[in-house]
C-alpha positions in Angstrom: -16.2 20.6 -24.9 -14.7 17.2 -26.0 -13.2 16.1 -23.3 -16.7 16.6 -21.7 -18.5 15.2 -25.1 -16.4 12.1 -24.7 -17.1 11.6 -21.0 -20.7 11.3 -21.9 -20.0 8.7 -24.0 -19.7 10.0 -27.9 -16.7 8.8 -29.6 -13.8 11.1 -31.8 -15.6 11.2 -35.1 -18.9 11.2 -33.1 -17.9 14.6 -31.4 -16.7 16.2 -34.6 -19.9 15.8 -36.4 -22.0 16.5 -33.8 -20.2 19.9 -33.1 -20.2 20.6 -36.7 -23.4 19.5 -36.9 -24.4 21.7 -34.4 -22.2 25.1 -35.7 -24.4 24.2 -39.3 -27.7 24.2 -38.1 -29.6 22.1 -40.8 -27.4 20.4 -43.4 -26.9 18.0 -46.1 -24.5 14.9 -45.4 -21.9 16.4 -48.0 -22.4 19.7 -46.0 -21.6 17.7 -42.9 -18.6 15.9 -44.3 -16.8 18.8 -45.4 -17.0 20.7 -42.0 -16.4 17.7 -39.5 -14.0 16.5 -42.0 -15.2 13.3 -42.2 -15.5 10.8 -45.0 -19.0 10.7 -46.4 -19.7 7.2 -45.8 -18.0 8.1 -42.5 -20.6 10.4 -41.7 -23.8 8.7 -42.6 -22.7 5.6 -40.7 -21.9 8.7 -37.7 -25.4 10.4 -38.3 -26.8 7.2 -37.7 -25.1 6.6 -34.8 -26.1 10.0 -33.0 -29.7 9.7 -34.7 -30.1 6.5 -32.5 -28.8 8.0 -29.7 -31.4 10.7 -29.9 -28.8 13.7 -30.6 -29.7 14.1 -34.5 -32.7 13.9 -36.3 -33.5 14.6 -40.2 -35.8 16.2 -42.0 -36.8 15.6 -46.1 -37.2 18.8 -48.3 -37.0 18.5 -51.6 -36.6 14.4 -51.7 -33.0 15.5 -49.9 -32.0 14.1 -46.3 -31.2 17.2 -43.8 -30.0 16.6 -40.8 -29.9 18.8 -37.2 -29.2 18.4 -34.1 -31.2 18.3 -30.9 -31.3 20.9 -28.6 -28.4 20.6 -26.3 -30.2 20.4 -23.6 -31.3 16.8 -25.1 -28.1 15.7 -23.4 -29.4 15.5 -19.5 -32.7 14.3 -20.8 -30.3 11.2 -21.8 -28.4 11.0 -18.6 -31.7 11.4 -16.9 -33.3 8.5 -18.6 -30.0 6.0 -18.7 -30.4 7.2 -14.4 -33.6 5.7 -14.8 -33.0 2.7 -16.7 -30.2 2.0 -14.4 -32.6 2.4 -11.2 -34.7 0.0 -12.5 -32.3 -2.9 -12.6 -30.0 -2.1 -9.9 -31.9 -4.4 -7.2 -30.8 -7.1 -9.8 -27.2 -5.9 -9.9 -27.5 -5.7 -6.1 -28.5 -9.3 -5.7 -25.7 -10.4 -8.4 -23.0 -8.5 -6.2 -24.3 -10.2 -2.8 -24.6 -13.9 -4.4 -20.6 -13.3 -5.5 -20.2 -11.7 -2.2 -21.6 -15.0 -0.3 -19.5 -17.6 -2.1 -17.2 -19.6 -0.1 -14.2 -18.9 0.7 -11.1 -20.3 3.1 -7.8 -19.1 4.2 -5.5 -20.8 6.0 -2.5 -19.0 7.8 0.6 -20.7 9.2 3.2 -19.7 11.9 2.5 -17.3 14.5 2.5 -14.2 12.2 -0.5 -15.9 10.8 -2.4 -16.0 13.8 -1.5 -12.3 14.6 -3.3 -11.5 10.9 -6.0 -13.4 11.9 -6.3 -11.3 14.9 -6.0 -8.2 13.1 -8.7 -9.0 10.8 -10.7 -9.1 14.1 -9.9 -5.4 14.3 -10.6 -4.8 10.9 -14.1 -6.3 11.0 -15.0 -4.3 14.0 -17.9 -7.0 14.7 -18.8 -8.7 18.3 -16.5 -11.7 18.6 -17.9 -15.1 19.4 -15.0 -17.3 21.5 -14.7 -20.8 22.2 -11.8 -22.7 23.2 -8.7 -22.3 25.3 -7.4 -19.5 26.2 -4.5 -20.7 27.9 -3.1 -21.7 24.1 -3.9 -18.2 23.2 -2.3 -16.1 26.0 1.0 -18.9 26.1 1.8 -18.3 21.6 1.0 -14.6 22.2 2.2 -13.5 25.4 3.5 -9.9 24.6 0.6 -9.9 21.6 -2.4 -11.0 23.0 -2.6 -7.8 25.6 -2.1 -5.3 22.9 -4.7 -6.9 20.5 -7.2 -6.8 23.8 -6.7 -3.1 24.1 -6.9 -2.4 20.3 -10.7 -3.8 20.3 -11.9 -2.1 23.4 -10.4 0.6 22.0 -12.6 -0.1 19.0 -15.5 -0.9 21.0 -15.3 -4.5 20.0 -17.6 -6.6 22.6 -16.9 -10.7 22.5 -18.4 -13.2 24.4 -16.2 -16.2 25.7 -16.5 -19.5 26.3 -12.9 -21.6 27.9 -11.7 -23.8 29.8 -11.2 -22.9 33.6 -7.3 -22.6 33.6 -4.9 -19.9 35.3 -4.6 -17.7 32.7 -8.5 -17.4 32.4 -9.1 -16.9 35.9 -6.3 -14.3 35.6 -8.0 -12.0 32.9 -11.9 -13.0 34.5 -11.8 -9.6 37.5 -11.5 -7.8 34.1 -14.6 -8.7 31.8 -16.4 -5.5 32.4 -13.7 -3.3 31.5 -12.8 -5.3 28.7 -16.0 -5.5 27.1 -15.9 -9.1 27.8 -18.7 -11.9 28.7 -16.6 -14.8 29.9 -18.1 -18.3 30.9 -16.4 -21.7 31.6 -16.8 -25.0 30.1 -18.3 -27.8 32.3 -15.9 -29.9 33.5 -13.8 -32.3 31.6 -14.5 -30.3 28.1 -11.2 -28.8 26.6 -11.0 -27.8 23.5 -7.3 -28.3 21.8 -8.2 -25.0 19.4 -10.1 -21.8 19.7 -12.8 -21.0 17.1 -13.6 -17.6 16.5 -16.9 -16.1 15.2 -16.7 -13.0 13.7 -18.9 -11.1 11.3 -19.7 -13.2 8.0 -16.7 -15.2 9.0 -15.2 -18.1 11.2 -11.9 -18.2 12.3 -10.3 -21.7 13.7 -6.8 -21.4 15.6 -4.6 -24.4 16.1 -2.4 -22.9 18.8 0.4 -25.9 19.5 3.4 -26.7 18.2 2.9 -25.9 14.5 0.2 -22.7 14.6 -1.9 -22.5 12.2 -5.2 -20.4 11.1 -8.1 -21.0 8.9 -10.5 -17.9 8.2 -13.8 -19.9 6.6 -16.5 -17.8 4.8 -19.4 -19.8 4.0 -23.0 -19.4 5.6 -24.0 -22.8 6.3 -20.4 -23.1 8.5 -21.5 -20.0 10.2 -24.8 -20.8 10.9 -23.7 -24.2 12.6 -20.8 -22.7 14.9 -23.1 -19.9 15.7 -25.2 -23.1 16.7 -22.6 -24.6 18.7 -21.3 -21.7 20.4 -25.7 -20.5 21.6 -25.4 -24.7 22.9 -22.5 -24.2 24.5 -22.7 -20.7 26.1 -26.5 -22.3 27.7 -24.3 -25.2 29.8 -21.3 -23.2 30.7 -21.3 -20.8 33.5 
């Protein structure tokens, strides 16, 4: 039982009195002390502690302080009203978790390990992807990888939307789109982007492909809401 006693939230000396407590029935402090082996002062300062908690309550007889304890079953009537209490303020705890949960946040990835982790967290999201850029950056850095990560998000049902530049290796993977779970469209002529932005979930993901490759996973809602922006402008004069 004190093992569970504790778990509810009573402390050592708190369990010990109260189980005495309880094996008593109605009892003086000294009675109290002695059988919960507890200081005196020890036990008043416990009593009080267990009276506020609404586990003990005393009576007077005689001008002398008894004390007993609640029935047991007081015990879920606590749990019952701390389920309440916590009900009632847990749309406040709520919107304290989401206003952590929605400040910024950037991560920047080097090397072309970094831009497979990028990719993976595209997995791990398991949201629609929203592509600009060039592809032909993409597929030349990840050659073997790029296939493999296309058939790990079909596989997951990931849909993406794409918006590149009209180049071989786009034109190559186009016939595909429906199997894919692809929407592809092409830039209008003369626009080529030198990165590809990905939009993904709460999150944007830039990808400088050339030379030095390197990654930067943004999480803030006005820079979502503005590439989202850019990418609904785009995607209206590409075809």
């Amino acid at each position: 039982m004190q093992k569970e006693l504790k778990e509810f939230g009573l402390t050592d000396r708190e369990i010990e009195v109260y189980l005495g407590l309880l094996k008593l029935g109605t009892a003086s402090v000294q009675d109290i002390s002695r059988k919960s082996n507890v200081y005196r002062t020890y036990a008043y300062e416990i009593l009080n502690s267990l009276k506020e908690k609404g586990l003990v309550s005393y009576v007077i007889k005689s001008g002398k302080k008894y004390f007993e304890v609640a029935q047991p079953g007081k015990l879920i009537n606590i749990l019952k009203d701390k389920e309440v209490k916590i009900r009632s303020i847990l749309p406040n705890l709520e919107e304290i978790y989401k206003s952590r949960q929605k400040k910024s946040k950037i991560e920047i990835y080097e090397g072309k390990e970094g831009i497979k982790t990028i990719l993976d967290d595209f997995i791990k999201t398991n949201q629609e992807i929203l592509v600009y850029g060039s592809t032909k950056s993409q597929i030349k850095l990840l050659e073997f990888y790029f296939p493999n990560f296309i058939k790990r998000r079909v596989k997951e049902k990931i849909k993406t939307k794409v918006i590149t530049e009209k180049s071989k290796e786009s034109l190559d993977i186009f016939p595909r789109n429906k199997k894919e779970l692809r929407k592809m469209k092409f830039f209008p002529q003369k626009i080529e982007f030198p990165t590809v932005t990905n939009i993904y979930g709460g999150k944007v993901a830039i990808l400088s492909l050339k030379d030095e490759p390197l990654g930067i996973i943004i999480e803030n809602e006005d820079f979502l809401k503005t590439q989202r922006i850019i990418f609904d402008i785009l995607w209206k004069i590409s075809k």
